[in-house]
C-alpha positions in Angstrom: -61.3 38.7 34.1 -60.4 37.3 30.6 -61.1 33.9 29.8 -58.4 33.0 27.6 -55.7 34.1 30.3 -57.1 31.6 32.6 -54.2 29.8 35.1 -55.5 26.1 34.8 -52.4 25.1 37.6 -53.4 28.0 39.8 -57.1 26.9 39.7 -56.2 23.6 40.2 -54.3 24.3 43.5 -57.4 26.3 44.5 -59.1 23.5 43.9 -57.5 21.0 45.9 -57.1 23.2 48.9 -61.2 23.3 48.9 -60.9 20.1 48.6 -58.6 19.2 51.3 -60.9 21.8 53.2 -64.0 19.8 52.7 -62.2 16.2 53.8 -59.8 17.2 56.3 -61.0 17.8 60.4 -61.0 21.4 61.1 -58.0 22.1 62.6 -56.0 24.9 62.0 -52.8 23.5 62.8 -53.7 21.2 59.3 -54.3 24.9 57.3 -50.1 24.8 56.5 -50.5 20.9 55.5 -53.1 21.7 53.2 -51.4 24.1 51.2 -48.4 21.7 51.2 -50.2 19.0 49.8 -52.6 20.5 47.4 -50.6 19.8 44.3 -50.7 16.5 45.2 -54.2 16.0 45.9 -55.6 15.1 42.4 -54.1 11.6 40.2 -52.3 13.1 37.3 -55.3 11.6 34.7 -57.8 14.2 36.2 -55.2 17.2 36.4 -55.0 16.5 32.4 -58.8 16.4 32.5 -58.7 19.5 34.4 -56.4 21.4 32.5 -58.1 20.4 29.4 -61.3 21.8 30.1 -61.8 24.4 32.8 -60.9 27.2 30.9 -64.1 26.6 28.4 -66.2 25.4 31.2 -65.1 28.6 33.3 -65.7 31.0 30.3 -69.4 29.1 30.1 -70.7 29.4 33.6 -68.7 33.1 33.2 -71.4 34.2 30.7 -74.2 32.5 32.1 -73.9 34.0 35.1 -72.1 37.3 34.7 -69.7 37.2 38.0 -66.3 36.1 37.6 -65.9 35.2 41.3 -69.7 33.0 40.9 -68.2 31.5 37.6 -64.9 30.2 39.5 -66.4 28.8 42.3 -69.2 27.2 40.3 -66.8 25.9 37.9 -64.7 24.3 41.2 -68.0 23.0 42.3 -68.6 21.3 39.0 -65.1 19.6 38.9 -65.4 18.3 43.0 -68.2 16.4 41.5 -66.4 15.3 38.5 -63.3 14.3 41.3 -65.9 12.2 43.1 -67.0 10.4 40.2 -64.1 10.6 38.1 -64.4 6.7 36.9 -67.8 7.5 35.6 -66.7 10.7 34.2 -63.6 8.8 32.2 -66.3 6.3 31.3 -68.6 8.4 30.1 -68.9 8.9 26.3 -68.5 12.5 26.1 -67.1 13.6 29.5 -67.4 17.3 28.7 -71.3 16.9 28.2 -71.2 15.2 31.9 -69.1 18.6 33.1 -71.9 20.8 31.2 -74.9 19.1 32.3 -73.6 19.5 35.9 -72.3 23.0 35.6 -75.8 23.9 33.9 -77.6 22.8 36.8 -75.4 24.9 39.0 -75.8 28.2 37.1 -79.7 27.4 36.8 -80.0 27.2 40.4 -77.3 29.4 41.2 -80.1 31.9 39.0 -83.1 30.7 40.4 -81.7 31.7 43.8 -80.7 35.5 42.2 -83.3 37.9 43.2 -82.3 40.4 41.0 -80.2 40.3 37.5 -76.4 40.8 37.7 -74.0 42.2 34.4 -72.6 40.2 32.1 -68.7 39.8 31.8 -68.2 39.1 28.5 -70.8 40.1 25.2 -71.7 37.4 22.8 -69.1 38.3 20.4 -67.0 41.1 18.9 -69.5 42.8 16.2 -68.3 46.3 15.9 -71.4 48.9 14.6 -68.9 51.7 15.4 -65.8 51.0 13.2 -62.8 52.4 14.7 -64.5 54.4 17.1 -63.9 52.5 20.8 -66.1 54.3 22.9 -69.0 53.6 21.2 -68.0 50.0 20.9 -68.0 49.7 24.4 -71.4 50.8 25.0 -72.3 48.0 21.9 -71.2 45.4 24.1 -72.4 46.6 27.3 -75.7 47.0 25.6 -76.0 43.1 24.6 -74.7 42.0 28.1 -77.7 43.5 29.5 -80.1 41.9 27.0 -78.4 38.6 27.1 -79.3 38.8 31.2 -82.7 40.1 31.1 -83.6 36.9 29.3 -84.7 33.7 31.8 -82.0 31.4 32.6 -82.9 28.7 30.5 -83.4 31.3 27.0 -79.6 32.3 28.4 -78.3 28.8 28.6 -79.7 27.7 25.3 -78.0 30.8 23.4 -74.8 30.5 25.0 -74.6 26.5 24.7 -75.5 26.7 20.7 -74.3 30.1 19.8 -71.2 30.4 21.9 -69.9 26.8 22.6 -71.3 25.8 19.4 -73.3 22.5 20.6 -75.3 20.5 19.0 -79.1 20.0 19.5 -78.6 16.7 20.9 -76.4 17.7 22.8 -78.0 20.6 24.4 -81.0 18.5 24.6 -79.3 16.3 27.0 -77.9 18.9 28.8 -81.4 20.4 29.4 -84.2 17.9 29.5 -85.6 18.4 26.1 -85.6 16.7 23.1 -83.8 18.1 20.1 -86.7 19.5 18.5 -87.9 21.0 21.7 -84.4 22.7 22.1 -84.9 24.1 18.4 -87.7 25.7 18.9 -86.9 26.9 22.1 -83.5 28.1 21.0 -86.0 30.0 18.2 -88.0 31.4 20.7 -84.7 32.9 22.6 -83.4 34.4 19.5 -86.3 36.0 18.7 -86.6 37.0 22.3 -82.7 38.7 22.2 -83.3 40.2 18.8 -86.6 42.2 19.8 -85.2 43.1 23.0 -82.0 44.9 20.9 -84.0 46.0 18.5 -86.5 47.8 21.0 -85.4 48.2 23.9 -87.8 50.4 25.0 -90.1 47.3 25.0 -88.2 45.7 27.3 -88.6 47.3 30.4 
């Protein structure tokens, strides 16, 4: 799966089908109806709000939980809630911070529940120790996905939130129950947990 090819109109319909699903009776002679009406399920103001932001909150709960298939059906999960209290949502100051604080509390639990670790889909980023040589560059990146999953959820969640989608420490605070120093230092501690675990690995196990 690659994030930035992401189908925000075909999510959407999946969306409103589970939707429909969820409201409707079960009755299978209402399945065809469904599919019928799904476009039309959602008021145009949150199909831009959908459209505007799935495809970063989908490539968030993708890293934090390494499943493409988890990611998308967390990510609808997140936006069912954000459907059912959209006029607080459009209310909100920062609606995306309302999407992430909802979508972290899905892939914490969604963690909590995981008995054993899953692989990432995506690395933290492109470095390329390797140069031109591909191969090499693959196991790179397959090497930091594991490290990025053997850390505990909320080490995970505080890396991607700052280091990928770039938040700030207020924000992530909110996000997580901290304050902003608490984040910093526990964003420190993360760091310092990722670099010794790719810098000896043979520690980690």
């Amino acid at each position: 799966m690659d994030v930035g090819t992401t189908t925000g109109k075909t999510t959407l319909q999946a969306l409103a089908a589970r939707w429909l699903a969820m409201t409707l009776p079960r009755d299978a002679t209402l399945a065809g109806q469904a599919q019928k009406d799904a476009a039309n399920v959602f008021s145009p103001d949150f199909e831009r709000f959908f459209l505007q932001h799935e495809p970063c909150l989908t490539g968030y709960l993708w890293r934090m939980v390494g499943d493409d298939a988890t990611a998308c059906d967390l990510c609808q999960e997140t936006f069912i809630r954000a459907w059912q209290h959209f006029a607080e949502v459009q209310a909100a100051r920062q609606p995306m911070a309302w999407l992430f604080r909802v979508a972290t509390n899905l892939a914490l639990n969604h963690l909590r529940d995981q008995q054993r670790g899953v692989r990432a889909a995506v690395p933290l980023g492109d470095h390329d120790p390797a140069g031109s040589d591909p191969t090499v560059r693959f196991v790179e990146r397959d090497f930091v996905q594991q490290i990025l999953l053997e850390l505990p959820p909320k080490a995970r969640a505080l890396l991607i939130l700052r280091d990928v989608q770039q938040l700030s420490f207020d924000e992530i605070a909110s996000l997580l129950a901290m304050t902003p120093t608490a984040a910093r230092m526990a964003l420190s501690r993360a760091r310092a947990q990722f670099r010794d675990r790719y810098l000896h690995p043979e520690n980690s196990r």
